[in-house]
C-alpha positions in Angstrom: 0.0 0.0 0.0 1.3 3.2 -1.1 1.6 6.5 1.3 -0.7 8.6 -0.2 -3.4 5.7 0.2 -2.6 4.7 3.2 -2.8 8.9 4.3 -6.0 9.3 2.7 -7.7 6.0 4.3 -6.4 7.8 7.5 -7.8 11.1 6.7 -11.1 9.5 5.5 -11.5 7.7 8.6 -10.9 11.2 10.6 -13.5 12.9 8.6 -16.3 10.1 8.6 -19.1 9.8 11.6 -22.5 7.6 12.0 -23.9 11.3 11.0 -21.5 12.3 8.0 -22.8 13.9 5.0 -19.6 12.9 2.8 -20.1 11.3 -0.6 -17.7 9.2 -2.4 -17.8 12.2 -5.2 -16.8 14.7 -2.5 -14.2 13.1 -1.6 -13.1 12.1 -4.4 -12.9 15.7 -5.8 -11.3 16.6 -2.3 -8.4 14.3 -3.2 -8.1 14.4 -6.8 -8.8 11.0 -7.3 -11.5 9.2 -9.3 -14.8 8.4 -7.5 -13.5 4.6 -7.9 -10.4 4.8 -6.0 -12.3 6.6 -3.4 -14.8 3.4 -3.7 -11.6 1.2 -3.5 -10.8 3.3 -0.4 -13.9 2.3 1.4 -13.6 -1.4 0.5 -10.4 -1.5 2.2 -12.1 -0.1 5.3 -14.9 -2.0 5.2 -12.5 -5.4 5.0 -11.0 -4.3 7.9 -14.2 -4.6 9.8 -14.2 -0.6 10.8 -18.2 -0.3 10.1 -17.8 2.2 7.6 -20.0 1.7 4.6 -22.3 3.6 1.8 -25.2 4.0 2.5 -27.9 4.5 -0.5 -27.9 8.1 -1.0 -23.6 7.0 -1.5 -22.8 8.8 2.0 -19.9 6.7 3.9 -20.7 6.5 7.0 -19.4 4.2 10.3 -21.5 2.6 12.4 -21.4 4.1 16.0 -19.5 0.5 17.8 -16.8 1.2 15.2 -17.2 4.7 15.5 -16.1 4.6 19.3 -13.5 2.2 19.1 -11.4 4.0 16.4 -12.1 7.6 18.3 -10.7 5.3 21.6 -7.8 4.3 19.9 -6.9 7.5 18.2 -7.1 8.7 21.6 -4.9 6.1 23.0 -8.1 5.3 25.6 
């Protein structure tokens, strides 16, 4: 995995709640990147068992258990 991957899944991860309003096209345009790699972005998250997903208006979102836990662990709770 490359650093500027591995510093956007970071970022996107900081930026997402069980509330957020971010599309796959925003960020995508935030990170000049194509929607897909953004797409490829949440996959990765999503097979690490985080709880983020998409929901159907393509929002990523995280479940509120994952949610904590990474806030916890950014935290160093």
């Amino acid at each position: 995995m490359n650093q500027q991957r591995l510093v956007r899944l970071f970022s996107i991860i900081g930026q997402i709640s069980p509330y957020s309003q971010l599309t796959v096209s925003d960020l995508a345009a935030e990170y000049e990147v194509h929607p897909r790699t953004i797409a490829r972005d949440v996959q990765i998250l999503q097979d690490a068992q985080l709880g983020v997903y998409c929901d159907e208006e393509d929002k990523i979102k995280i479940h509120k258990v994952g949610y904590r836990k990474i806030k916890q662990w950014m935290s160093g709770e």
